[in-house]
C-alpha positions in Angstrom: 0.0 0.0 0.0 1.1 3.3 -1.2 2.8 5.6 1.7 -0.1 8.8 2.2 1.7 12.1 1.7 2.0 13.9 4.9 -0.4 17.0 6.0 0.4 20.2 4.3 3.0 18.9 1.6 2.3 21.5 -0.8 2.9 24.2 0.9 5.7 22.7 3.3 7.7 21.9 0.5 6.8 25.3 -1.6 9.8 28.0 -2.7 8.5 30.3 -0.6 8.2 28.3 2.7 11.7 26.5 2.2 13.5 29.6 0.9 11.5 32.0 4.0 12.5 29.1 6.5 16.2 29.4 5.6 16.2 32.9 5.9 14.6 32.7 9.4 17.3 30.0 10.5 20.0 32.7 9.2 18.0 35.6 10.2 18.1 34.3 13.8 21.5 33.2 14.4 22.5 36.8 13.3 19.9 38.1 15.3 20.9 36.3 18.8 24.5 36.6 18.0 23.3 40.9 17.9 21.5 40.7 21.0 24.3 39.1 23.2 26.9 41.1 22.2 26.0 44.0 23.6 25.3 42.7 26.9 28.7 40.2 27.2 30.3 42.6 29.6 27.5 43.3 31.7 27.0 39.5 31.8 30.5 39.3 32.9 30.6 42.5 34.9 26.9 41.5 36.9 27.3 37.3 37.0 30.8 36.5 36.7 32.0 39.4 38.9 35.0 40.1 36.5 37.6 43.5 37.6 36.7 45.9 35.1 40.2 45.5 33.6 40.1 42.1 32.5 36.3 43.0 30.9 37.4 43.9 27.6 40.3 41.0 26.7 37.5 38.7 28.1 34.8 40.3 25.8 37.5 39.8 22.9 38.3 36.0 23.4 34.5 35.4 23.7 34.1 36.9 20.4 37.1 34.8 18.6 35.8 31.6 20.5 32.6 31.9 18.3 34.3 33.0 15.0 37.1 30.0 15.8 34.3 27.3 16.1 32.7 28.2 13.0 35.6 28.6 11.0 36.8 25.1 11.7 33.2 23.6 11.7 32.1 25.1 8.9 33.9 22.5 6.2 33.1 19.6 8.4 29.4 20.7 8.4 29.6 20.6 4.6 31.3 17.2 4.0 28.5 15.9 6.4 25.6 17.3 5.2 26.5 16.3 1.4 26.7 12.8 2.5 23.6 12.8 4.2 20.5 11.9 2.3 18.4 14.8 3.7 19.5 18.5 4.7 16.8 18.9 6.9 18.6 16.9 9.6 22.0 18.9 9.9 19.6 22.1 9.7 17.5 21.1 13.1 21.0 19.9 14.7 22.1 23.3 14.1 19.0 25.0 16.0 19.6 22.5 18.8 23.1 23.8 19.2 22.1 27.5 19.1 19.2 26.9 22.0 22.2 25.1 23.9 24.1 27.6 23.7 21.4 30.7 24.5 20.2 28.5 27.4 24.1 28.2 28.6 24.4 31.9 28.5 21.4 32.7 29.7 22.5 30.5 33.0 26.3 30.7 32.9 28.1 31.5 36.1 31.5 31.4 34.9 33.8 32.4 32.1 34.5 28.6 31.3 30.7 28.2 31.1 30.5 31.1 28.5 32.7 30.0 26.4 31.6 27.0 25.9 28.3 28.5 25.0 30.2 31.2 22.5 31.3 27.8 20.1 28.3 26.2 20.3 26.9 29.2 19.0 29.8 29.3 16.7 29.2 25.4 15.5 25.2 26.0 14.9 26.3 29.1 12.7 29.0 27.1 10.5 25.9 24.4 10.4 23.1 26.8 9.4 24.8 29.0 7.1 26.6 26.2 5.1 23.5 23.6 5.4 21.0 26.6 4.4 22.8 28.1 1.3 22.8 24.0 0.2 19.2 23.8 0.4 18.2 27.0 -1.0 20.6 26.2 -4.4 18.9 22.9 -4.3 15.2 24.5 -4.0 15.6 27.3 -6.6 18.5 25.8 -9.1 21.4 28.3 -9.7 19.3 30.2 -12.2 17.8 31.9 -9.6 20.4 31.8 -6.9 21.5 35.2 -7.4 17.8 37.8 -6.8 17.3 34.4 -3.8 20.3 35.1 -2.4 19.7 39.5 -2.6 16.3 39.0 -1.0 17.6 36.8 2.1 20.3 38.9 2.9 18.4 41.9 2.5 15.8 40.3 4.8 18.4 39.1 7.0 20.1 42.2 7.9 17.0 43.8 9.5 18.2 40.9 12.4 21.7 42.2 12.2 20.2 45.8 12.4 17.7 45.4 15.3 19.5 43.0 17.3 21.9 45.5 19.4 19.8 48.0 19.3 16.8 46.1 20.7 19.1 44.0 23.2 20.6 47.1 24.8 17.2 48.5 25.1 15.3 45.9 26.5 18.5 45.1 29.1 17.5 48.3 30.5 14.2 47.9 30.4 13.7 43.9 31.5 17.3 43.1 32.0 18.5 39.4 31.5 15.5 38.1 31.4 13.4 40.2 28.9 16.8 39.8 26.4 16.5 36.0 26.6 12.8 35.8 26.4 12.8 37.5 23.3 15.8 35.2 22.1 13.7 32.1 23.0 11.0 33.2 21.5 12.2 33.7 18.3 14.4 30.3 18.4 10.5 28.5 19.0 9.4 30.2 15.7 12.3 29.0 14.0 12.2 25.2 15.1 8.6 25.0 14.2 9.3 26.1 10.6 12.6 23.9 10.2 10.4 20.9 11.4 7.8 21.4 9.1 9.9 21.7 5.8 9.9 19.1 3.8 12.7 19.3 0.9 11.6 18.9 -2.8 13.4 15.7 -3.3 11.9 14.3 -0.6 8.6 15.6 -1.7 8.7 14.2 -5.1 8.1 10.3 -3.7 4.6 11.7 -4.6 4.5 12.1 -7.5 0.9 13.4 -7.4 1.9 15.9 -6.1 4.1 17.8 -8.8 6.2 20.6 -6.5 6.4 23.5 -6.6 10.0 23.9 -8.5 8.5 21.8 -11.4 5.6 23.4 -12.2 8.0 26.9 -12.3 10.6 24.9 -14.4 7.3 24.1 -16.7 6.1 27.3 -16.7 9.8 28.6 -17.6 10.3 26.3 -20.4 6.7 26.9 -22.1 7.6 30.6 -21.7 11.1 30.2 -23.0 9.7 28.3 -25.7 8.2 31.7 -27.4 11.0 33.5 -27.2 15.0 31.6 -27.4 16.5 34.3 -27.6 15.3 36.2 -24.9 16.2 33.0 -23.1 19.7 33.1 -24.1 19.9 36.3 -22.9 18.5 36.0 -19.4 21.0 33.1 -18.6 24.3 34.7 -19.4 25.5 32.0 -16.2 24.7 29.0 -18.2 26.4 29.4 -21.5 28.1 25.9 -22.7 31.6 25.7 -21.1 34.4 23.7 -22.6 33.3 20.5 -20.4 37.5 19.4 -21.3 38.6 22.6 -18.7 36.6 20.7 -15.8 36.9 17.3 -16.2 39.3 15.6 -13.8 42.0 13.5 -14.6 41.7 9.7 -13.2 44.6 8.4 -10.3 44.0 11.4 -8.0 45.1 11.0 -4.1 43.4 9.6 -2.0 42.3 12.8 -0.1 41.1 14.1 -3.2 38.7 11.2 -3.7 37.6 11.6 0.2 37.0 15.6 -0.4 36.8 16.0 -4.0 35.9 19.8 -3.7 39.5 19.8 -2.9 40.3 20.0 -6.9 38.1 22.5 -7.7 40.3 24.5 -5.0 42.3 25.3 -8.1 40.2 26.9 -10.0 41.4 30.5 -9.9 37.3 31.5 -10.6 36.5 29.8 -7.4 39.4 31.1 -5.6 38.4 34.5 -6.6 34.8 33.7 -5.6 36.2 33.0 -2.0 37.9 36.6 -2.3 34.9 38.5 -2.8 33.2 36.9 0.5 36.4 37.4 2.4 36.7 40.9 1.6 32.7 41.4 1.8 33.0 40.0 5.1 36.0 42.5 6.1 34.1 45.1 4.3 31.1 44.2 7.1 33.1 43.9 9.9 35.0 46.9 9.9 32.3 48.9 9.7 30.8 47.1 12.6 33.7 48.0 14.4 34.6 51.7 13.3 31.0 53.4 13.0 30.0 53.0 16.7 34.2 54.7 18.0 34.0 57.0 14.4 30.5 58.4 16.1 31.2 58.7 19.5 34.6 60.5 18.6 32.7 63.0 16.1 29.6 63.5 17.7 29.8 62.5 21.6 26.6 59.7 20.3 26.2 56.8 22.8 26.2 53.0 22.0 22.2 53.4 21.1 22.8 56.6 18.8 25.6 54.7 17.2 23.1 51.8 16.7 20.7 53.6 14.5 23.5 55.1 12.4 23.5 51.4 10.9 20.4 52.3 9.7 21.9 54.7 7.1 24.5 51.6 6.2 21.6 48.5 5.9 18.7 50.3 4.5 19.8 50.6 1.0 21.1 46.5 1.6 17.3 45.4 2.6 15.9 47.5 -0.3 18.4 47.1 -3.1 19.5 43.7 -2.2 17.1 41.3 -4.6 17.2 43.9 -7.5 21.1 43.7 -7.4 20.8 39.9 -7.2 18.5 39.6 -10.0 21.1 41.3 -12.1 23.4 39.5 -11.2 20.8 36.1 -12.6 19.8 38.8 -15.7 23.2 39.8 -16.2 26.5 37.6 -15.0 28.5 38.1 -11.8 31.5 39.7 -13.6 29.6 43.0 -14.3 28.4 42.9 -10.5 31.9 42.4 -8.9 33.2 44.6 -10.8 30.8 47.6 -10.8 30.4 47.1 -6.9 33.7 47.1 -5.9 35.1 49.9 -8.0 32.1 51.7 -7.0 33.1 51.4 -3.4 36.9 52.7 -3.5 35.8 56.0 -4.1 32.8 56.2 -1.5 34.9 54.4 0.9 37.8 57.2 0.1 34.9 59.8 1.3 34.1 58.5 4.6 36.8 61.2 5.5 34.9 64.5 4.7 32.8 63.5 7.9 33.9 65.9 10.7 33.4 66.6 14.2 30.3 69.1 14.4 26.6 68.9 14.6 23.1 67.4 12.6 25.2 68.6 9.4 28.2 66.6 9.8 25.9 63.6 10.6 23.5 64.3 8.2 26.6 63.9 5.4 28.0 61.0 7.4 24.9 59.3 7.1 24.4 59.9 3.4 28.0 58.7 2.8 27.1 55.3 5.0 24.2 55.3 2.8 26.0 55.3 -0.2 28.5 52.7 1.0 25.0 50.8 1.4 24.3 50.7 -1.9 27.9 49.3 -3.0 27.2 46.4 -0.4 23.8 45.5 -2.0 26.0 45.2 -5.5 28.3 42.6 -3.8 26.2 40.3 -1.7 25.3 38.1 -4.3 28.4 37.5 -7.1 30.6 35.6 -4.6 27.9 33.0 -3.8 26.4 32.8 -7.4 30.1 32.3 -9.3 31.4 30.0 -6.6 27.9 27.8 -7.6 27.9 27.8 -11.2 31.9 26.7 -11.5 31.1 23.9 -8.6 27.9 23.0 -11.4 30.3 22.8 -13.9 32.8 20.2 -12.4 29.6 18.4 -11.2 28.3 18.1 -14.6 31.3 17.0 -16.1 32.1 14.3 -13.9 29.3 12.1 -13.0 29.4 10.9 -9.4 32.8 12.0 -8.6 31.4 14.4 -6.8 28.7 11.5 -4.7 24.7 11.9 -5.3 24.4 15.2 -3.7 26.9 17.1 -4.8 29.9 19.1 -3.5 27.4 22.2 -2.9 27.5 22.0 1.2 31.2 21.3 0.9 31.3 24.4 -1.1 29.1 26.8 1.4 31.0 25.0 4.2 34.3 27.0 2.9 32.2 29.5 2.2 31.1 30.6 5.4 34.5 29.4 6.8 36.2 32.3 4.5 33.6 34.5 5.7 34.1 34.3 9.3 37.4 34.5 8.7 37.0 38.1 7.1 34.6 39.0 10.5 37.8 37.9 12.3 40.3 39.5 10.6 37.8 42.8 10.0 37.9 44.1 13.1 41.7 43.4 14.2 42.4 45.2 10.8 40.5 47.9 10.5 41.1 48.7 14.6 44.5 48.6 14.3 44.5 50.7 11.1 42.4 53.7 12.9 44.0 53.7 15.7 47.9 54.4 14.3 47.0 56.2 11.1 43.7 57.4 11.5 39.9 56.9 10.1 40.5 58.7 7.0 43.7 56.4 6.1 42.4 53.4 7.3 39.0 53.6 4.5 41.6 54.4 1.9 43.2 51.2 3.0 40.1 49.3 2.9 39.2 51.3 -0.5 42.6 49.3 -2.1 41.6 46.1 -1.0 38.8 47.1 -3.2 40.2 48.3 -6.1 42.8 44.9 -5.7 39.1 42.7 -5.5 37.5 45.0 -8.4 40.4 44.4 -10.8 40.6 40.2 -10.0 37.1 40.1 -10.4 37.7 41.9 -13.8 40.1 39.0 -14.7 38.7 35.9 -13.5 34.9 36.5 -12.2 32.7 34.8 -15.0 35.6 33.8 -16.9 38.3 35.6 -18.6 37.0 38.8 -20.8 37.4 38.9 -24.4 40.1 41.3 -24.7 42.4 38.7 -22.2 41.2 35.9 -24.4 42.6 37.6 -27.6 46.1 37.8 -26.5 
C-alpha cells in the first residue's frame, strides 16, 4: 500500500516556505548573536563578577571563541551534510546547538561556562549558514540563486540591524530576562518552521503531487519556448563551457577522492569567488567595528545613537538587495563584482569628509554610510552565485565524482568558513588601522583592498574577458 503524503506537503515543500524558513534560521543566528553582544560585559561584569580590567580581553576572546568554532566547523558541516540523504537533519542539529548555547548563557556563572556556550553558537552558525545556502541552491537551481540570495540577505540584515539595538534596550528595560525571552522566542518560531519543511526531493516520492519547483521549471520552459533568444539572454550564467577545462583526470590522491571539492580549490574562478566573500566580510566587519568609535569621537553619540547610524549603512542592503541579485541572474557576476567594488573605493575614500560638528556633519555622514549601502547591495550576491555555477560545472562534467548530492554543502561550508574569517580578521584590521593612522587612512586602505578585488574580479569572475582571451 502506497505511503499517504504527509499534511500540508504543498505548501511545506513550496519556494517560498523553504526559501523564508532558511532565511529565518540565518536571520536568527545573526539576530541572537546581535542581541548578546552588547550585553557580554555586563554578563561578565553582573554574574561572573570580573575587575573591570580584565572585561574587555575577556569580551575579545569570547568573540574569537565563536568566529574560531565556526571557521573550523564550517567544512566539516559541509562534507556531512552532502553525504547525508536529507538537509533537513544537519539544519534542526544546528537550532539545537544555538538553544544550547542561548540556554548556557542565559545561565552561565563562569567564564568557562561562557565560552563554551560562544562555540556552540559558533558550530550552529558554521551548520546553518553552510546547510542553508545547500538547500536554497537545491530549491531554486542556480538560475535563480542570485535575486534568492539579494532578498535573504536583505531580509536578514534587518536581524543584524535590530539586534543591538533592541538588546541594549530591552537590558534596560527587563534586564536578562526580557533579552533572553525575546531570544527564546524567536528560536521557537524558528524550530517550528525547520520541522515542518519538507525538501523537494523528498517531496517528489509523490508524484501526485508535482512541487512547486516543477511546475516553475514548466512554466519557464513553455515561456522560454516563445522566445529563445530572450532565453539566451536571461541566462548569461549558463552558457556551454568547454566540459575538457573541468573534467578531472583519473589516479587522483586519496584525499582528493575523500574531499573532492579539494580539486576545484584550483580553479582560480572559485578562488576569486572566496575573495569577494572574504573581503565582503571584512568590508562588514569593519564597519561594525569603526561606526560606533568613528560616532562617538565626532559627535559624543552613545552606543544606542551609534546603533541607529547602521540604519543609514543596511537600509539601501534590505531594499536594493534582490534587485542587485536579479542582475546578477539577468546579467552575469563579472559586471556585478566589478561595478560594486570599484564603485566602493571611491565612496569608501569619502568617509573622511565626515567631521566633528553637529546634525550637518551627521546628516553627510549618514548619506556617505548610505552610499557605502548601496555598493554592499552590488556585492552580496556574485561571490555565492560564481562560486555555484563553477562547482555546477565540475559536477556536470564528472558524474558521481562528486557523490549523489553534490559538493554544494562542501562548497558553502568553505564558504562561510572564508567569511568568518573576514569577521575575524575585519575588526583586528581595520582597529589597528584607525588607531595608528587614522579613520580617513584606514577607508583608503580598505578602499585598495577594493580596487585589488575590483580588478581580479575583472580578470577571472565569469571567466576571462574577451580582450584577455585575444592575447
Amino acid at each position: 500500500m502506497a505511503k499517504s503524503p504527509p499534511w500540508g506537503l504543498h505548501w511545506r515543500s513550496s519556494t517560498l516556505f523553504i526559501v523564508s524558513t532558511v532565511g529565518i534560521g540565518l536571520f536568527t543566528d545573526l539576530f541572537l548573536y546581535g542581541l548578546v553582544v552588547p550585553i557580554l560585559p555586563f554578563i561578565l561584569q553582573d554574574r561572573v563578577s570580573l575587575p573591570q580590567d580584565q572585561i574587555q580581553s575577556h569580551v575579545s576572546a569570547l568573540l574569537a571563541a565563536y568566529a574560531a568554532a565556526s571557521v573550523v566547523c564550517s567544512p566539516i558541516a559541509g562534507i556531512i551534510a552532502d553525504r547525508l540523504s536529507a538537509r533537513q537533519t544537519p539544519f534542526l542539529a544546528g537550532l539545537l546547538a544555538l538553544l544550547a548555547a542561548t540556554l548556557i548563557l542565559f545561565l552561565g556563572q563562569t567564564v568557562a561556562v561562557l565560552a563554551v556556550a560562544r562555540v556552540l553558537q559558533g558550530v550552529s552558525a558554521a551548520v546553518v549558514w553552510t546547510v542553508g545556502l545547500a538547500l536554497v541552491l537545491d530549491t531554486v537551481g542556480p538560475e535563480n540563486l542570485g535575486k534568492t540570495i539579494g532578498s535573504i540577505f536583505g531580509f536578514i540584515s534587518i536581524g543584524e540591524l535590530a539586534a543591538p539595538v533592541l538588546g541594549g534596550v530591552v537590558y534596560k528595560k527587563a534586564g536578562y530576562g526580557g533579552v533572553f525571552a525575546m531570544g527564546f522566542a524567536i528560536l521557537a518560531i524558528d524550530f517550528i518552521m525547520r520541522l515542518l519543511l519538507i525538501e523537494k526531493k523528498v517531496a517528489a516520492q509523490w508524484k501526485s503531487l508535482p512541487s512547486d519547483h516543477d511546475q516553475d521549471n514548466s512554466t519557464q520552459q513553455n515561456g522560454d519556448a516563445g522566445d529563445t533568444e530572450e532565453a539566451d539572454e536571461e541566462e548569461p550564467l549558463l552558457q556551454k563551457e568547454d566540459e575538457q577545462n573541468f573534467q578531472v583526470p583519473e589516479g587522483q590522491h586519496k584525499l582528493i577522492k575523500a574531499l573532492p571539492i579539494l580539486y576545484c580549490l584550483k580553479d582560480p574562478r572559485l578562488l576569486t569567488a572566496q575573495l569577494l566573500a572574504l573581503i565582503q566580510a571584512t568590508l562588514l566587519a569593519t564597519f561594525d567595528a569603526t561606526v560606533p568609535t568613528e560616532a562617538q569621537d565626532l559627535f559624543d553619540f552613545d552606543s544606542l545613537n551609534a546603533g541607529l547610524l547602521f540604519i543609514a549603512l543596511i537600509l539601501p542592503y534590505l531594499l536594493l538587495g534582490p534587485v542587485a541579485g536579479w542582475t546578477v541572474d539577468r546579467y552575469g557576476t563579472k559586471p556585478a563584482a566589478v561595478a560594486g567594488f570599484g564603485y566602493l573605493v571611491p565612496v569608501l575614500v569619502l568617509l573622511r569628509l565626515a567631521k566633528a560638528g553637529g546634525t550637518t556633519q551627521i546628516v553627510i555622514y549618514c548619506v556617505l554610510l548610505a552610499l557605502c549601502g548601496l555598493g554592499l547591495a552590488v556585492i552580496g550576491s556574485p561571490s555565492i552565485v560564481e562560486a555555484a555555477y563553477v562547482i555546477q560545472l565540475y559536477d556536470e562534467a564528472n558524474p558521481g565524482f562528486f557523490g549523489a548530492n553534490g559538493p554544494y554543502a562542501q562548497l558553502y561550508g568553505i564558504n562561510s568558513m572564508v567569511f568568518s574569517l573576514g569577521l575575524t580578521v575585519g575588526p583586528l584590521i581595520s582597529g589597528g588601522l584607525k588607531d595608528s593612522i587614522g579613520y580617513g587612512n584606514m577607508n583608503i586602505v580598505v578602499a585598495a583592498l577594493c580596487a585589488i578585488t575590483a580588478t581580479l574580479s575583472f580578470v577571472y569572475v565569469g571567466g576571462k574577458p574577451k580582450i584577455l582571451k585575444r592575447r
